[in-house]
C-alpha positions in Angstrom: 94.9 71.3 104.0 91.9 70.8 106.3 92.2 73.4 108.8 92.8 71.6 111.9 91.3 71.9 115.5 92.5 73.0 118.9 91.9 69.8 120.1 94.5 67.6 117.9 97.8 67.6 119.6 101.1 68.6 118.7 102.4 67.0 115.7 105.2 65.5 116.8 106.5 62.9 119.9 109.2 64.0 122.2 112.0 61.7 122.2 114.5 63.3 124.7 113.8 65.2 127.6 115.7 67.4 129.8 115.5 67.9 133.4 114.3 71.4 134.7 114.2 72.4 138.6 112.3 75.3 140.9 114.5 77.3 143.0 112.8 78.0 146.3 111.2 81.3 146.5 114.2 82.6 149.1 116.9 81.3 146.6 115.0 83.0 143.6 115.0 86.4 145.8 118.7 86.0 146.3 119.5 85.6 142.9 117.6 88.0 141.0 119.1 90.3 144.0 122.6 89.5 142.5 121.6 90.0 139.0 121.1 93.8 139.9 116.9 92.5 139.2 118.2 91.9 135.1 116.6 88.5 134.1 119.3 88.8 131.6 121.9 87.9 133.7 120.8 84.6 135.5 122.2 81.4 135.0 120.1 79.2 132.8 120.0 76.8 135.1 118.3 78.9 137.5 115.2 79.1 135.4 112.1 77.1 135.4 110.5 78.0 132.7 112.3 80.2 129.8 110.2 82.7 128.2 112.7 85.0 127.4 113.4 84.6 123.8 112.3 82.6 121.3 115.9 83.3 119.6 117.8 80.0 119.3 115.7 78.3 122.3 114.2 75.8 119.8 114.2 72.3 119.8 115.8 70.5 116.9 114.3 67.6 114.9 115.7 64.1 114.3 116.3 65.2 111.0 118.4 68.0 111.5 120.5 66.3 113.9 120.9 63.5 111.8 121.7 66.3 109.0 123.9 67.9 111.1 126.0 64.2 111.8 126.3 63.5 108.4 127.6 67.3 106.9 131.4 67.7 106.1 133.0 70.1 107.9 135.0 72.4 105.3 136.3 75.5 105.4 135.5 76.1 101.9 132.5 74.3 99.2 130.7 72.4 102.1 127.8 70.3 101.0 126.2 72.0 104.0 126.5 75.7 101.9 124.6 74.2 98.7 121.8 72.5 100.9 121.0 75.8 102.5 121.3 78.1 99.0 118.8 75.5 97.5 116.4 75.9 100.4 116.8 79.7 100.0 116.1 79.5 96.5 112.7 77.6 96.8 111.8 78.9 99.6 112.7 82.9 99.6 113.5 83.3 95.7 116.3 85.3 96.2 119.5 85.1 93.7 122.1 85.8 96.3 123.1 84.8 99.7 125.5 85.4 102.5 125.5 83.1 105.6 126.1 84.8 108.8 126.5 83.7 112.4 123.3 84.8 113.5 120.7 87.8 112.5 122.3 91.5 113.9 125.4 89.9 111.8 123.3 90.3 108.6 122.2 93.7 110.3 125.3 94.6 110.5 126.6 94.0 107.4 123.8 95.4 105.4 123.9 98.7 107.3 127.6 99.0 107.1 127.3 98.7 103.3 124.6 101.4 102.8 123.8 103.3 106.3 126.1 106.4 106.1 126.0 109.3 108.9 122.3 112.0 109.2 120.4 109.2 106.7 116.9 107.7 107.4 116.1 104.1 107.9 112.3 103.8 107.6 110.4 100.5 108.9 107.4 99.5 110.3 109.3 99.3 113.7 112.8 98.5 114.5 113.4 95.8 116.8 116.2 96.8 119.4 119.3 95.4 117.6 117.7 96.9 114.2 118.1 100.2 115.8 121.5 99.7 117.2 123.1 98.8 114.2 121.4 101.6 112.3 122.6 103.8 115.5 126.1 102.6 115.5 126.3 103.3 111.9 125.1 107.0 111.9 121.6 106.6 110.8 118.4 107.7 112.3 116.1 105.0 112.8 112.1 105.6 111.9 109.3 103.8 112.8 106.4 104.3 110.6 104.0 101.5 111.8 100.2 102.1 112.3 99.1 104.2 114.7 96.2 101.2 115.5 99.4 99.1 116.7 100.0 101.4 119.4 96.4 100.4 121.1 97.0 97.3 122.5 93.2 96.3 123.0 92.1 97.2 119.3 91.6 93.5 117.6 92.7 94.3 114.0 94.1 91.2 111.4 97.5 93.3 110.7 98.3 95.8 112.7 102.0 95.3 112.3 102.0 97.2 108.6 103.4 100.4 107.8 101.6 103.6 107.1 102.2 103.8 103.6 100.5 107.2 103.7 103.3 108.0 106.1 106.4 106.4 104.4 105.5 108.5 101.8 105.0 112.0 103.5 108.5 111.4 104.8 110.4 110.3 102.2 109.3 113.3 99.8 110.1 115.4 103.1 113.7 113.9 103.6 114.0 113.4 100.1 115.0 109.9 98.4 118.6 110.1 98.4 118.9 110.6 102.5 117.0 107.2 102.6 119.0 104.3 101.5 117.1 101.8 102.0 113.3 100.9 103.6 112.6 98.0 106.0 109.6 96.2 106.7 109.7 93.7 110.3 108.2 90.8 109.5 106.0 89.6 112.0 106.3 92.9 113.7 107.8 92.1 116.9 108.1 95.2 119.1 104.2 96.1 118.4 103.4 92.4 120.0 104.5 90.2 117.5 101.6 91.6 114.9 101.7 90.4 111.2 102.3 92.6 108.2 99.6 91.5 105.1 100.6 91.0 101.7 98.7 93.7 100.6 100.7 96.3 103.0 104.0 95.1 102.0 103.3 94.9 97.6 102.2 99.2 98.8 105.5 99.4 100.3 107.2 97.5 97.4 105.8 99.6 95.0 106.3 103.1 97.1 110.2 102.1 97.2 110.0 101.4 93.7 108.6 104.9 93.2 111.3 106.6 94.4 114.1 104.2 93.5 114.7 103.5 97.3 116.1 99.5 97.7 113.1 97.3 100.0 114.8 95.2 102.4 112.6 92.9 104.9 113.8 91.9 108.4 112.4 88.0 108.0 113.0 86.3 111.2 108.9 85.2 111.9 108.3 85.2 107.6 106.4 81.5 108.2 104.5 82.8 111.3 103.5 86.1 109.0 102.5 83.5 106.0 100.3 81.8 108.3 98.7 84.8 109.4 98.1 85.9 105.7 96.5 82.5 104.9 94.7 82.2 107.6 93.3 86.0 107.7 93.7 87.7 104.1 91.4 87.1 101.1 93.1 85.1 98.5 95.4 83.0 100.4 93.6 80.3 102.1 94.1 77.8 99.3 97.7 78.6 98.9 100.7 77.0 100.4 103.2 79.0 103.0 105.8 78.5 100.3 103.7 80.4 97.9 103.2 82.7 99.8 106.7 83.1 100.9 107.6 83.6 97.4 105.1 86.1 96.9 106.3 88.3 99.8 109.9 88.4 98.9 109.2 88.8 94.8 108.7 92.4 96.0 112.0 92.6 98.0 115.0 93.7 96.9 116.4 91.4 99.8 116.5 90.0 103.3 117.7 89.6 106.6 117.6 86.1 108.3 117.8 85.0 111.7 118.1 81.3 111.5 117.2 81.3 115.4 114.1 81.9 115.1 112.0 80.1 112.1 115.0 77.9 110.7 114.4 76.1 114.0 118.0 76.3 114.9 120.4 77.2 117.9 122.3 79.8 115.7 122.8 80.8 112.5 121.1 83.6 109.7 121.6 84.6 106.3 121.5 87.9 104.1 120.0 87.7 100.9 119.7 90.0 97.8 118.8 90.0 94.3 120.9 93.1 93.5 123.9 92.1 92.4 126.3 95.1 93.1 125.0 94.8 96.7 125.8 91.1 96.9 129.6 92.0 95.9 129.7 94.2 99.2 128.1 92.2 101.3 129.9 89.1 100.3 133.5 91.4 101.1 132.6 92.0 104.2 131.4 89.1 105.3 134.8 87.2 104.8 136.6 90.1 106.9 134.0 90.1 109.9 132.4 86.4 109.7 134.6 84.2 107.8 134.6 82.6 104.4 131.1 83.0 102.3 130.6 79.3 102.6 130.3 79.0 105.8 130.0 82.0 107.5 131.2 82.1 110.9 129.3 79.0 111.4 130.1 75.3 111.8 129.1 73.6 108.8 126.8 71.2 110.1 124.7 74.4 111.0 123.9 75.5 107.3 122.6 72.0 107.0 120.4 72.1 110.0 119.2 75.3 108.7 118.4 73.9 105.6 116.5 71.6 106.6 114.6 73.7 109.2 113.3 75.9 107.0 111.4 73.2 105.6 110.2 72.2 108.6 108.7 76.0 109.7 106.9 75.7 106.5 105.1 72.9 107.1 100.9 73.9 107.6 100.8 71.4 110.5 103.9 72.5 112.7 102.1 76.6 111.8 98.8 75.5 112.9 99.9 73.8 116.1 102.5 76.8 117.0 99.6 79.0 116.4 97.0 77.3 118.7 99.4 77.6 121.5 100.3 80.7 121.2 96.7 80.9 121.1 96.0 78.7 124.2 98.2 80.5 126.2 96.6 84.1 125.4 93.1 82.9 126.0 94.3 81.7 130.1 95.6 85.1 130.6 92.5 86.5 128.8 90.3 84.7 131.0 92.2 85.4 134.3 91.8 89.3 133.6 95.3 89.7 132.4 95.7 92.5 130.2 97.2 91.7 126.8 98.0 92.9 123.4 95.2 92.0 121.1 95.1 90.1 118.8 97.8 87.7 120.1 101.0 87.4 117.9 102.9 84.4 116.3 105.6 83.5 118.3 104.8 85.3 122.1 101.7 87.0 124.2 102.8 90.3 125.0 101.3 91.8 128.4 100.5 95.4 128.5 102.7 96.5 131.8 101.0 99.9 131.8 97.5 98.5 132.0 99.2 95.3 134.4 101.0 98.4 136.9 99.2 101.7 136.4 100.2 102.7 139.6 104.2 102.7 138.8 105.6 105.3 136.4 107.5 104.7 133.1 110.8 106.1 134.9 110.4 103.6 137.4 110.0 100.9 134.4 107.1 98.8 135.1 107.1 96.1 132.1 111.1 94.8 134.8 109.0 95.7 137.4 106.5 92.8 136.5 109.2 90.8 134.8 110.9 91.1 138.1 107.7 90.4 139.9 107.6 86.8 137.4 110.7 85.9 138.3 110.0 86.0 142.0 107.0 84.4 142.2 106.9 81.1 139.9 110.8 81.4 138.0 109.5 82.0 134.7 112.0 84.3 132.7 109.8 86.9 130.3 111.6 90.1 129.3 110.3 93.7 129.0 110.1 95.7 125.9 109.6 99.1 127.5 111.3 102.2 128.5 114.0 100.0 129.9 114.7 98.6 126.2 113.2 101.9 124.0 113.4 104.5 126.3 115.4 107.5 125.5 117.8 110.0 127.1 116.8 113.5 125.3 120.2 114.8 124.0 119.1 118.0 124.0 117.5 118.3 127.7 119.0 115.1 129.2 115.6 113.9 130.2 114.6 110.6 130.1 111.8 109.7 127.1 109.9 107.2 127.8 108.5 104.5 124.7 104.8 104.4 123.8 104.2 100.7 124.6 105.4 99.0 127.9 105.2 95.6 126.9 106.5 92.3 128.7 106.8 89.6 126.0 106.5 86.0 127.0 108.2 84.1 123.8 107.2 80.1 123.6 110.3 78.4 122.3 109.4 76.3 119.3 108.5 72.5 119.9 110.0 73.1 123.8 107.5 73.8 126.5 103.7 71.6 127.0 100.7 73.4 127.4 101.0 72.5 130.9 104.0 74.8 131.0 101.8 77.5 130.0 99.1 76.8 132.0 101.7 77.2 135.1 103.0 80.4 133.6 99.5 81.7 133.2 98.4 80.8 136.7 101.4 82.6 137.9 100.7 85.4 136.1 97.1 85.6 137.1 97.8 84.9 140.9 100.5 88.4 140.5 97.9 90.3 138.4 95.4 89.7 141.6 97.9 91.1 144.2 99.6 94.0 141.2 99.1 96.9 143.8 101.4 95.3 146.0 104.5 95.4 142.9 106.6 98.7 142.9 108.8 100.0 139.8 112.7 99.9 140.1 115.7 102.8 139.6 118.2 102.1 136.9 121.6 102.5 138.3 123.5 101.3 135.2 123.1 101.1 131.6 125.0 101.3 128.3 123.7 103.6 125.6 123.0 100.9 122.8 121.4 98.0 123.8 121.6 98.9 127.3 118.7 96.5 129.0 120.9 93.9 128.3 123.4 94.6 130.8 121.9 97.1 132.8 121.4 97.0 136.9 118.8 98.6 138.5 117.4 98.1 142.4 113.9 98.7 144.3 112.1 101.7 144.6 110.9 102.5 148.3 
């Protein structure tokens, strides 16, 4: 494929559009006020521009509806099921799979099968619902990523991968058998979206191997990563994202899917494995906690829109326009002063709330402060991935633990928003950035202990 420019446009036409409005600034004040200042819990409609997720946001293609039309509905053997274990075939290589309603299901299921109480779950780094479910089940969640990932101006090709020099140390410390199984994120989402090389993860591969430890990989962003490894790692610039794809999970012993993300869907995910032992469990749980294994707590019609997305996230146009404005977006926040996490990922542009806020503390959570701040000023929705998501409560002392990073991720929806969308949400951005001394942090008054951001309340600090 020629590589293509930033000036050709996206690579598709919009056929339907859907009307979104700007709450006055005194409305928007009101409601965030309401929401105990949680951009979780506002009303859709009551957002101009979602950045909050790229997790089911996507827009769907006239293919995929026109799949989804013509799919039987079945509780059992629907066309639907064989579409999508074709698509998974060719496109992942794996022998087994296990539809699910959506990716913490397959989370779920995997870490209730082999996650037992005071074992070790190794990754790169767990995303938040990752470390719940390894929480909920007992485990002890590890993050083992680079320690250049952690320096959010250091412009490095991969600093999502794992310290394999780590891994190592600390499985021969907590011996094999208290580690069940290894992960490996894939882009690497809570260090900014960064990609993982091939070359990191055939080391991990072969350091699981070592020890007999089953290699699992969390691929929700796996097309976005390919891109990134054809675009940036020697070898792989002739090859096709397929090729790729198969390359990177011919060294897994399985996967976790959310179809949300990069099967261009509104829900849906999948588990896959190649062992088949593992398979039998999986597939016995499933039917008790998501429904028969052909459709898996899913409409039917959604396997086949999956399906068919998958092809369409593979596709070396759709990559290379997602990328350029993803792109596009970093380089108006980069320009405006903005301080970001370098190099910019796949799917979002992650600001760097300490560096935005130094003046507000990480117990008075500065990545919702500016999140807060966003909201306020232009109705954009972002979403912090801080101490109010990774912070910790010391069991031991009862102090509060900050996280290393306080990060405020601004996801781009696939095939959604214009680059004039952006452009707004940078000028916003910019125009807060220029009056930042004037923002002050906020008090948590409620929050659960897993997952707790979702739901939690907090209010102003005077």
């Amino acid at each position: 494929m020629d590589e293509m420019l930033p000036s050709l446009p996206e690579p598709f036409r919009i056929k339907m559009v859907e009307r979104i409005r700007l709450h006055p600034r005194e409305v928007r004040e009101k409601l965030i006020r309401e929401a105990g200042y949680n951009v979780f819990m506002l009303r859709a409609e009551d957002v101009f521009i979602d950045l909050l997720t790229d997790s089911g946001t996507s827009a769907m293609s006239d293919e995929q509806w026109a799949g989804m039309i013509k799919t039987r509905q079945a509780y059992a053997g629907s066309e639907s099921f064989y579409s999508l274990e074709k698509a998974i075939k060719d496109i992942f290589g794996f022998k087994y799979f296990v539809p699910v309603h959506q990716g913490r299901a397959a989370e779920n299921i995997l870490f209730s099968t082999m996650v037992s109480p005071g074992c070790y779950v190794p990754n790169n780094m767990h995303f938040d619902t990752t470390e719940a479910n390894v929480l909920l089940r007992g485990g002890i969640p590890v993050n083992l990523v680079v320690e250049e990932a952690y320096d959010t101006q250091k412009d490095l090709p991969f600093k999502g991968n794992m310290d394999v020099e780590k891994l190592e140390r600390f499985i021969k410390e907590k011996t094999p058998e208290k580690i069940p199984l290894i992960m490996l994120t894939i882009t690497n989402n809570s260090a900014g979206g960064q990609p993982v090389s091939m070359q990191n993860i055939r080391e991990v591969s072969e350091i699981a191997r070592k020890y007999g430890i089953p290699f699992f990989i969390d691929a929700c962003r796996f097309a976005e990563n390919c891109y990134f490894i054809k675009m940036r790692e020697e070898g792989y610039r002739n090859k096709s994202i397929k090729e790729i794809a198969r390359e990177i999970f011919s060294y897994a012993d399985g996967c976790t899917f959310s179809g949300k993300k990069e099967a261009l869907t509104n829900i849906g995910g999948f588990l896959c494995t190649n062992i088949e032992e593992l398979y039998e469990k999986f597939r016995n749980l499933a039917i008790i906690i998501e429904g028969f294994i052909t459709y898996g707590g899913l409409a039917c019609r959604e396997l086949e829109a999956m399906a068919i997305g998958l092809y369409e996230a593979i596709d070396e146009e759709y990559q290379a326009y997602r990328h350029r404005q993803v792109e596009y977006f970093a380089s108006l926040l980069r320009d405006g002063g903005v301080p970001i996490v370098e190099p910019p990922g796949g799917h979002a542009v992650y600001i760097d709330a300490k560096k935005f806020l130094p003046h507000i503390p990480p117990e008075q959570f500065p990545g919702q402060a500016l999140v807060i701040q966003l909201y306020i000023e232009a109705g954009v929705r972002a979403v912090e991935l801080g101490s109010s998501c990774f912070g910790k409560i010391d069991d031991t002392t009862g102090k509060f633990v900050p996280a290393r990073m306080e990060l405020v991720r601004l996801s781009i929806p696939r095939r959604v928003y214009t680059d004039n969308h952006l452009k707004y949400v940078a000028e916003s951005l910019i125009r807060l950035y220029q009056k930042r001394d004037q923002i002050k942090g906020l008090k948590r008054v409620y929050a659960p202990k897993l997952l707790g951001h979702f739901t939690a309340r907090f209010e102003p600090v005077n």
